[in-house]
Structures are given as structure tokens and as C-alpha cells.
C-alpha positions as CSV (number, residue, x, y, z in Angstrom):
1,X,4.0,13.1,2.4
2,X,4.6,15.7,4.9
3,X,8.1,16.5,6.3
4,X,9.6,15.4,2.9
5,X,12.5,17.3,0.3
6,X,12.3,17.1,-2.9
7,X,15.4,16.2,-4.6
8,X,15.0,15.4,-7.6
9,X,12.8,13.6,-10.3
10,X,13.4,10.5,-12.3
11,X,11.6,9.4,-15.5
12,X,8.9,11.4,-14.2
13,X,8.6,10.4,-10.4
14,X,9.4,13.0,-8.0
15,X,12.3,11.2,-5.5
16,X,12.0,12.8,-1.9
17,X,13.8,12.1,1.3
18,X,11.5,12.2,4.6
19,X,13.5,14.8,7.3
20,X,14.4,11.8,9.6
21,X,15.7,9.9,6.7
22,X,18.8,12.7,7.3
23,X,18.2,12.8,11.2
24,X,18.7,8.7,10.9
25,X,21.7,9.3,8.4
26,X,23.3,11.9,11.3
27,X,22.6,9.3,14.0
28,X,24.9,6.3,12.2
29,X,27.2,9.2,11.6
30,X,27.9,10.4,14.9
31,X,26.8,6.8,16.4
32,X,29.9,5.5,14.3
33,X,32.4,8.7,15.0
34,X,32.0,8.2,19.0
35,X,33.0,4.4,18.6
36,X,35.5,4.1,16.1
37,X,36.5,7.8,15.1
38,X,35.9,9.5,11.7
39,X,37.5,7.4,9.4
40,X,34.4,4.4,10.1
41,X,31.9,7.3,10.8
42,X,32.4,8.4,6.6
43,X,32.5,4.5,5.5
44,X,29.2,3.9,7.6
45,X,27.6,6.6,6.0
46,X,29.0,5.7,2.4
47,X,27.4,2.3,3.0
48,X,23.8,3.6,4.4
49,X,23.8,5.4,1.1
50,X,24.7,3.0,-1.3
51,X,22.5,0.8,0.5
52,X,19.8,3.3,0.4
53,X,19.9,3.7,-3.7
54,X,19.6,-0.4,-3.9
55,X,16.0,0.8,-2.0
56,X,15.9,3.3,-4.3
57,X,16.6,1.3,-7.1
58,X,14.0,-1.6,-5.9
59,X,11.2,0.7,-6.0
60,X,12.2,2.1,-9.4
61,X,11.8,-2.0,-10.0
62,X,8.4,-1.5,-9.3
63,X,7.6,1.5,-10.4
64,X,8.3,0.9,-14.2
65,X,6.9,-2.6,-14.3
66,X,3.5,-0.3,-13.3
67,X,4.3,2.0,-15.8
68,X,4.0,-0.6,-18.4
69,X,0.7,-1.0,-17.2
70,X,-0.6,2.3,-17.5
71,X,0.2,3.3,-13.9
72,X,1.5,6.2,-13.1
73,X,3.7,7.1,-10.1
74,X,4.0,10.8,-8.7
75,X,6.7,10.4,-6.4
76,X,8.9,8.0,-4.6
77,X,10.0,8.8,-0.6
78,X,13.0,7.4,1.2
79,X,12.2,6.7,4.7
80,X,14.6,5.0,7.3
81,X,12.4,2.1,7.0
82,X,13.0,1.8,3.3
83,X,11.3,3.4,0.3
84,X,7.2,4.1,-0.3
85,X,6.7,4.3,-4.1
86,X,3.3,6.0,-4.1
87,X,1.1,4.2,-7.0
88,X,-1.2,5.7,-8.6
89,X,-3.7,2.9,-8.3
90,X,-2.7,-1.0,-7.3
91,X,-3.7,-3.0,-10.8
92,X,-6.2,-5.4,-9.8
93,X,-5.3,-8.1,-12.7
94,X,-3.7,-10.6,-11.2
95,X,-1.3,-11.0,-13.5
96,X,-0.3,-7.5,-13.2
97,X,0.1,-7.3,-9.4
98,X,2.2,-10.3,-9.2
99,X,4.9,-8.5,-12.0
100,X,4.6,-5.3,-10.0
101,X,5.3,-6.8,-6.7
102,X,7.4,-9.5,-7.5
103,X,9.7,-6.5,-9.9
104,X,11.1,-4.8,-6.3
105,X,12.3,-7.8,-5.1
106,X,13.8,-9.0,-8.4
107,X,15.7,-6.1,-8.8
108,X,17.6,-6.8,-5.5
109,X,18.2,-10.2,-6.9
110,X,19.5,-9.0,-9.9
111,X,22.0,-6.0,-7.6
112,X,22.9,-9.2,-6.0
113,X,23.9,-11.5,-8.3
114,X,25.6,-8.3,-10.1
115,X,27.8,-7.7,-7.2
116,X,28.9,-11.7,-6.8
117,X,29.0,-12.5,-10.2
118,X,30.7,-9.1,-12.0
119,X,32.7,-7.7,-9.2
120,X,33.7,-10.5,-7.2
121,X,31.4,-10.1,-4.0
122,X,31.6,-12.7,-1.1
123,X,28.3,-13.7,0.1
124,X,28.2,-13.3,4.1
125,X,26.2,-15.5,6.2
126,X,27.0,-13.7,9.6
127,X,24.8,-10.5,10.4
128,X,27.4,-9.5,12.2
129,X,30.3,-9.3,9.9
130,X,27.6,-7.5,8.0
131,X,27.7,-4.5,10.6
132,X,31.1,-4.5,10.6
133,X,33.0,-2.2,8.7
134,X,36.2,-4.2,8.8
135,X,34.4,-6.7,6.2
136,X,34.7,-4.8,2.5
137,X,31.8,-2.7,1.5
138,X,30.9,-4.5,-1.6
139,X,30.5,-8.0,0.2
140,X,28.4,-6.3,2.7
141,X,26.3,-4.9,0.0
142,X,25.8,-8.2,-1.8
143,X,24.4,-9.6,1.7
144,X,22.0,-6.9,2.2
145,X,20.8,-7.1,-1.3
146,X,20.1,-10.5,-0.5
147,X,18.5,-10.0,2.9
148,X,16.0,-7.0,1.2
149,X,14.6,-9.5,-1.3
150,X,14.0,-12.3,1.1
151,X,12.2,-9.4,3.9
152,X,10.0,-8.2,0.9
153,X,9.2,-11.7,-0.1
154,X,7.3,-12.5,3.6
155,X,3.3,-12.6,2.7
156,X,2.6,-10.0,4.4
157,X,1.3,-6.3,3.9
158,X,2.7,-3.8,3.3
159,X,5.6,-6.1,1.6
160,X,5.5,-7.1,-1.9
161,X,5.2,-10.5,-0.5
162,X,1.7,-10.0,0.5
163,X,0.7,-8.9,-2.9
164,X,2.3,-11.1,-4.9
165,X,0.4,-14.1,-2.6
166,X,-2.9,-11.9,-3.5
167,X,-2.2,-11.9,-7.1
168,X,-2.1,-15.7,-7.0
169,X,-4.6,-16.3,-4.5
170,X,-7.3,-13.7,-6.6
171,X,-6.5,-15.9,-9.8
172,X,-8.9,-18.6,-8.3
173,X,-10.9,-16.3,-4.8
174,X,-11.6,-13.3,-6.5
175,X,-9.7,-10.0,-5.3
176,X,-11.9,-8.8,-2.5
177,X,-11.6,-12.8,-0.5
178,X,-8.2,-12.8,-1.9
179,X,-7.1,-9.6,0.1
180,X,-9.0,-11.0,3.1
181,X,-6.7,-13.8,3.3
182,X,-3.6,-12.3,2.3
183,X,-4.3,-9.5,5.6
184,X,-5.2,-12.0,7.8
185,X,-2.0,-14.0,7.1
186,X,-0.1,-10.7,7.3
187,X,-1.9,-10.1,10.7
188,X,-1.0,-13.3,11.9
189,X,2.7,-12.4,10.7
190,X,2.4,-9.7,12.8
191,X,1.6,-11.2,16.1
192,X,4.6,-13.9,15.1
193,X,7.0,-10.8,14.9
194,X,5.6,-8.7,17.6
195,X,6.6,-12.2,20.0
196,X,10.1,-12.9,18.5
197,X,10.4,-9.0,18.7
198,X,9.7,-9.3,22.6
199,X,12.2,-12.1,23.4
200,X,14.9,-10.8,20.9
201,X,14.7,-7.7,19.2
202,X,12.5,-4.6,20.1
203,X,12.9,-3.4,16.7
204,X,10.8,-6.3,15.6
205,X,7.5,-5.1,17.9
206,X,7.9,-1.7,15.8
207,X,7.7,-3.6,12.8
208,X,5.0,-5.7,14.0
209,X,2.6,-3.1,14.6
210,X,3.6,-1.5,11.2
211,X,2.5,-4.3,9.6
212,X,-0.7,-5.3,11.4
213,X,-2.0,-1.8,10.5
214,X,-0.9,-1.9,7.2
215,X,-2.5,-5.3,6.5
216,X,-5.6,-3.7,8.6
217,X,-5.7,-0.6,6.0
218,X,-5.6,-3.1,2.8
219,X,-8.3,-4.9,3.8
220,X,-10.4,-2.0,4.4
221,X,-9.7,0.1,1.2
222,X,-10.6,-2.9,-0.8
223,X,-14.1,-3.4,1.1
224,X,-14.6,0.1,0.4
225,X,-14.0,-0.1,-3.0
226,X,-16.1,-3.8,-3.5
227,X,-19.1,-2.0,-1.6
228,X,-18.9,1.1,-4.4
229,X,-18.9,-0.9,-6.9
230,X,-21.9,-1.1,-9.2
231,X,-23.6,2.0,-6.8
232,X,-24.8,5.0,-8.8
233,X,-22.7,8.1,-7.0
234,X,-26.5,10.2,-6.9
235,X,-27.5,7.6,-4.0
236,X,-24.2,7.8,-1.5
237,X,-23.0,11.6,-2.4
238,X,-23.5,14.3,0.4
239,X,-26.2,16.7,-0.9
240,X,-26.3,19.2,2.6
241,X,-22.8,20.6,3.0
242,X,-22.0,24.3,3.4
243,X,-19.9,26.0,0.8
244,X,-17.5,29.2,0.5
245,X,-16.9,32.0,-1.4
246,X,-13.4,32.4,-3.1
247,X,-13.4,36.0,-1.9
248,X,-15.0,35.0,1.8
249,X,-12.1,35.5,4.5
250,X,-10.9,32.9,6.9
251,X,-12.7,33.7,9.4
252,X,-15.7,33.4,7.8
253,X,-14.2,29.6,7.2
254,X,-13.6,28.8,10.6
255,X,-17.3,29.9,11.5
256,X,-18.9,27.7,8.9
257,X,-16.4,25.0,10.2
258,X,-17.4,25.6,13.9
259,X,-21.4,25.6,13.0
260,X,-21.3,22.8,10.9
261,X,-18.5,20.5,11.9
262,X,-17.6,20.0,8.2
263,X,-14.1,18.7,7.3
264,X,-13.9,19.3,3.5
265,X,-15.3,22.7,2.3
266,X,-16.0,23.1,-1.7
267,X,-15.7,27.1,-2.8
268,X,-17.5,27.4,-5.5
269,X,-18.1,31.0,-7.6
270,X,-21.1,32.7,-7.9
271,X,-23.0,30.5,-10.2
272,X,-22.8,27.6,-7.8
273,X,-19.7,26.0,-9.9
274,X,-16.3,24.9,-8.2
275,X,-13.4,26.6,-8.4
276,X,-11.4,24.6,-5.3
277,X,-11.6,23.0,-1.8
278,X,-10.5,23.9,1.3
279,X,-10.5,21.1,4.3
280,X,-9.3,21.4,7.5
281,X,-5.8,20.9,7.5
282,X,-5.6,23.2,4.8
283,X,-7.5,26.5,6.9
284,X,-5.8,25.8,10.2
285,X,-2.3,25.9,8.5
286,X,-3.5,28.9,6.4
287,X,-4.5,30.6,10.0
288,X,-0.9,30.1,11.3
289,X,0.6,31.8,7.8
290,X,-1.6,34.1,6.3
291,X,-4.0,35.4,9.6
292,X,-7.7,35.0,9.7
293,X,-8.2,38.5,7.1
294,X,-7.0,36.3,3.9
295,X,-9.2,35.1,1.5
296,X,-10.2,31.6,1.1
297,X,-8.9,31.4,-2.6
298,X,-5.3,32.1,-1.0
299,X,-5.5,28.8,1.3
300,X,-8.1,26.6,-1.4
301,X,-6.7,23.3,-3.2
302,X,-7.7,25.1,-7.1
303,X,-7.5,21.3,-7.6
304,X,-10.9,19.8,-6.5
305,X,-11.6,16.9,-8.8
306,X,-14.9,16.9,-10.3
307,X,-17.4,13.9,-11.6
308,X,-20.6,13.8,-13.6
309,X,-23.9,13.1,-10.9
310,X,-24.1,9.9,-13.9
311,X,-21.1,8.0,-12.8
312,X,-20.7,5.0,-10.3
313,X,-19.6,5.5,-6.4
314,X,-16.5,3.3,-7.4
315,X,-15.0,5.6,-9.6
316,X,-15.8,8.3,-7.5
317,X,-13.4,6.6,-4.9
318,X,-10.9,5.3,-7.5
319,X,-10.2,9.3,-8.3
320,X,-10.5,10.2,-4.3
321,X,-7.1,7.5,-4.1
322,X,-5.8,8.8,-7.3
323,X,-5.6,12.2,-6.9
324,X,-5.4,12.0,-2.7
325,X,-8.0,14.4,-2.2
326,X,-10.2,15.4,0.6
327,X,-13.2,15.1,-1.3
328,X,-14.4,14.8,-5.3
329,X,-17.3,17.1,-6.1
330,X,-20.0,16.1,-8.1
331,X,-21.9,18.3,-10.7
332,X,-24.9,18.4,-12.8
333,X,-24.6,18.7,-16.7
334,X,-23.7,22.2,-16.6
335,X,-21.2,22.2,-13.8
336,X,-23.3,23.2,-11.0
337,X,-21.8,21.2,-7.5
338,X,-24.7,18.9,-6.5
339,X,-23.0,17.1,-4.4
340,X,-19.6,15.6,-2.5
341,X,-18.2,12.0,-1.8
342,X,-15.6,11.3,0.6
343,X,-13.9,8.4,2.3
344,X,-16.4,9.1,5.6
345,X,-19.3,8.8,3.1
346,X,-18.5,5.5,1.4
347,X,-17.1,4.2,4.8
348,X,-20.5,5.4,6.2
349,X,-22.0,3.3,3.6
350,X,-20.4,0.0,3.9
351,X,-20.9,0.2,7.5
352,X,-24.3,0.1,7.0
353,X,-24.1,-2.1,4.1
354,X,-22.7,-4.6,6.3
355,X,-25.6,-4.1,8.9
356,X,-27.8,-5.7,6.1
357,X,-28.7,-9.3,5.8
358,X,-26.6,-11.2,3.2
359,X,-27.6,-10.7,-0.4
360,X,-29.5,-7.1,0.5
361,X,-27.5,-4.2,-0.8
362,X,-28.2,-0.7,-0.3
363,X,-30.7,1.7,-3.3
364,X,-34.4,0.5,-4.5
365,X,-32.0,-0.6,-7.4
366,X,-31.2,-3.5,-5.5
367,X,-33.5,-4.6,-3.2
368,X,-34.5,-8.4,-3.8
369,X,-37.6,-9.5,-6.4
370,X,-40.9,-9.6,-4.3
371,X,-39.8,-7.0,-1.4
């Protein structure tokens, strides 16, 4: 994620802190010092802290439930909204899901009950002894904990609520209806916020909208991945795309971008194999840094992810997810790029898909007996 520190890593997971995370933290600070002075400005931000390592913590909850799994996660980001625990992949057993959702949640439970229980914590039941900082940090913290769990439990995405009611709705509807459902509830749980959020709280609209497109987004990965599925990569793969030369310049780049309107750019060596990728985002910033003389294996990805031509369209997107990049090439059986798959191409594909009468899919493969 862009506009992130590293600052550290743990069991393997890269923790980072998003740059308004720390412009939020100032804010409380001096929010806090202009109100009450300095002495409740450093006990605020002792408290967003602590409370910020019980987020921390809950996505470490889910994060090694996953990794008992086999799924890996690269890095975890703090933003003022909580934390993001980037997943390799979302298991698709039921089973699994629900443990991985419902382990975030849990954790908070278990901080909870820690707090109450071990070290003498007084549950609150007024917000607004919560935000003051006459009530003692540690009760205050117990609440919150509390609070978190209950939030991430509404059935909704992008909360763990909404894929722990997929998990046990996919154990009877299948996983492509089962996501249906669960983002059209977390839609309609969006509209219900957005309208408390205009009569009480603005904050709530904010939230709202985060979680209608987030609910939006999880219905339409998983459509893209049900259409792959089963398709051989040959038939949905881009086979007329312009390539680059490692030792082309920038320039060069941005004229092949300009004549062809291309967004993802393999460079490949000079017996047609791939050595990297270079989209977009990647030239332009490499313009602003290194000028339009460098050479295109200066601003490349050297990690393009490759696939045999002889593997399925769904695992072609399952390693587009995985690895979060712009494109996966695909070669022939001595390495030669035949062609590229990205998200425009399989979403190009399910639109079209969906064009078709029921029970018609896409390829001669498929067509029904008789037609």
C-alpha cells in the first residue's frame, strides 16, 4: 500500500503504518493539548496506541489462524480506520473462513476478558466515560476491546462478520451464491448506516460508503474468479500486445504507450522470453525520477509472474491476486511470452459471459450438445 513505513516485521509479516495513521496520531495529540494541556494530550496518545496494538494484535488473530492453513500474509498496515492484514488468498473451505474471520474478533474477546478478569478492569457502558481520560486507561481499554469485537461481528464486508456469515451460508449455497448474499446484506447494512450516519453521526456516512464498496468489490472478485474457472487460459489470454526491450529508453515506452493505449507492458529479451513488466504507474513515476533517457530495465517489475499456455484462466487470476501484479505472462514450453492475462481481460470476459443465455459459456469447449 502506497504512503506506508515499514516498521518492522513479525513472524514473517511486514507491519507498516499508513502516513495519516501518524497525521491522525498528531491530530488527538494536539486536539487533546489545546483542550486540556499536555498532561491529557500524552495520556490520549498513550491510549490511541495501546489501543492501536489490540488492532494490531486482532489482525495477528487472523493472520496465524491463516497460516495454519497454508496462507501466507506479506504485510499487515495500520490505518486510522483499523488494521488491513493483506491475505494472501481468502480460503474458500468453509470451515476455514469461518476460523479465519471469526480468530480477529476472538482475540479482542480474549484482550477483554484478560483486562477484567486478570487486572481488575471495570467494564463501561457509557461512550462517553470512554472518551474521557478522567476514567482509568485500563477500564477504557476493556470497553473498546469489547466494542471492536461486536463492530467486526456486523455481517457485513469488509468486516469479519460478513465472512464468517459466508462461511456458514457457503456450507449449504455454494461460495459464489453465498458471497451474493452475504454483499447484498452488507449493502443493505450500508444504506442502514449511511441513514443513522445522516441523523446522528457523519462519521457513520464515511463508513457507509466504505462498506458498500467493499461489499461491491467482494462480489465482483468472486464472479471473476467463478467465470475463470474450468476455462483454459489459451482462450481468454491477450495474444496482440506490444512489448519492450530491457535496453529500450523511456521514451521509447511512452511512445508504445501513446500508440497503443496499453497499460501493462511485458520486456522480454531478445529471444522473445520475459525478463519483467513495466505498467503504467510504474513508467510515469520512473519519468518523474530517472528522465525519459533511462532504460526500461531501470523502471521494470524483474518480477512478472509467468504460467504454462496449459493451465486454467482461474489460476491465472488466483496468481494475478497473489502476487498483486499488473499482469501474468503466459509462455510456451520453452519460455517464449505467448500471451498476457489481466483483470481487464477476465472482467472483459465475464462481461460477455454474462451477455449469454443461461447454461451457454464461452469456448467451442462448452457450447451445448446439438449447437
Amino acid at each position: 500500500m502506497s504512503w506506508s513505513l515499514n516498521i518492522g516485521r513479525v513472524a514473517g509479516t511486514v507491519v507498516r503504518v499508513h502516513l495519516t495513521f501518524l497525521l491522525f496520531l498528531a491530530w488527538i495529540f494536539a486536539a487533546t493539548y489545546a483542550r486540556d494541556g499536555a498532561a491529557s494530550a500524552w495520556t490520549s496518545l498513550l491510549f490511541m496506541l495501546l489501543l492501536f496494538l489490540c488492532v494490531l494484535l486482532h489482525e495477528f488473530g487472523h493472520i496465524f489462524t491463516a497460516r495454519a492453513f497454508g496462507v501466507t500474509t506479506p504485510y499487515v498496515t495500520l490505518l486510522p480506520i483499523g488494521g488491513v492484514a493483506q491475505l494472501e488468498r481468502i480460503p474458500e473451505e468453509p470451515g476455514q473462513e469461518f476460523l479465519v474471520a471469526i480468530a480477529g474478533p476472538l482475540v479482542n474477546v480474549a484482550i477483554t476478558l484478560l483486562l477484567v478478569y486478570g487486572a481488575g478492569a471495570q467494564l463501561l457502558t457509557s461512550s462517553a466515560a470512554v472518551d474521557s481520560s478522567h476514567v482509568p486507561m485500563i477500564d477504557r481499554l476493556a470497553a473498546v476491546n469489547l466494542f471492536l469485537a461486536l463492530f467486526n461481528l456486523i455481517p457485513a464486508f469488509p468486516m469479519d462478520g460478513g465472512r464468517v456469515l459466508r462461511a456458514l451460508l457457503a456450507t449449504r449455497l455454494g461460495y459464489v451464491r453465498a458471497t451474493e448474499i452475504a454483499a447484498w446484506i452488507g449493502q443493505f447494512v450500508a444504506f442502514a448506516l449511511g441513514f443513522i450516519g445522516l441523523m446522528y453521526n457523519p462519521i457513520l456516512i464515511f463508513i457507509a460508503i466504505f462498506v458498500y464498496l467493499a461489499a461491491s468489490a467482494e462480489a465482483h472478485m468472486v464472479a471473476l474468479r467463478a467465470v475463470s474457472r474450468g476455462v483454459p487460459v489459451s482462450y481468454a489470454m491477450m495474444t496482440n500486445f506490444a512489448t519492450l526491450a530491457p535496453e529500450a529508453h523511456l521514451d521509447q515506452a511512452v511512445q508504445t504507450l501513446l500508440a497503443t493505449g496499453q497499460g501493462e507492458f511485458p520486456v522480454v529479451d531478445a529471444g522473445g522470453k520475459p525478463v519483467g513488466v513495466l505498467d503504467r504507474g510504474a513508467l510515469i513515476r520512473a519519468l518523474k525520477t530517472l528522465g525519459p533517457d533511462a532504460r526500461v530495465a531501470d523502471a521494470m517489475n524483474a518480477a512478472f509472474p509467468t504460467l504454462s499456455q496449459r493451465v486454467t484462466l482461474e489460476q491465472a487470476f488466483k496468481l494475478l491476486q497473489q502476487k498483486q501484479a499488473p499482469a501474468v505472462g503466459i509462455i510456451d514450453a520453452v519460455g517464449k511470452l505467448t500471451g498476457l492475462v489481466t483483470s481487464e481481460t477476465i472482467a472483459e470476459m465475464m462481461m460477455l459471459q454474462q451477455a449469454l443465455p443461461k447454461g451457454v459459456r464461452l469456448g467451442p469447449w462448452s457450447r451445448p450438445a446439438g449447437a
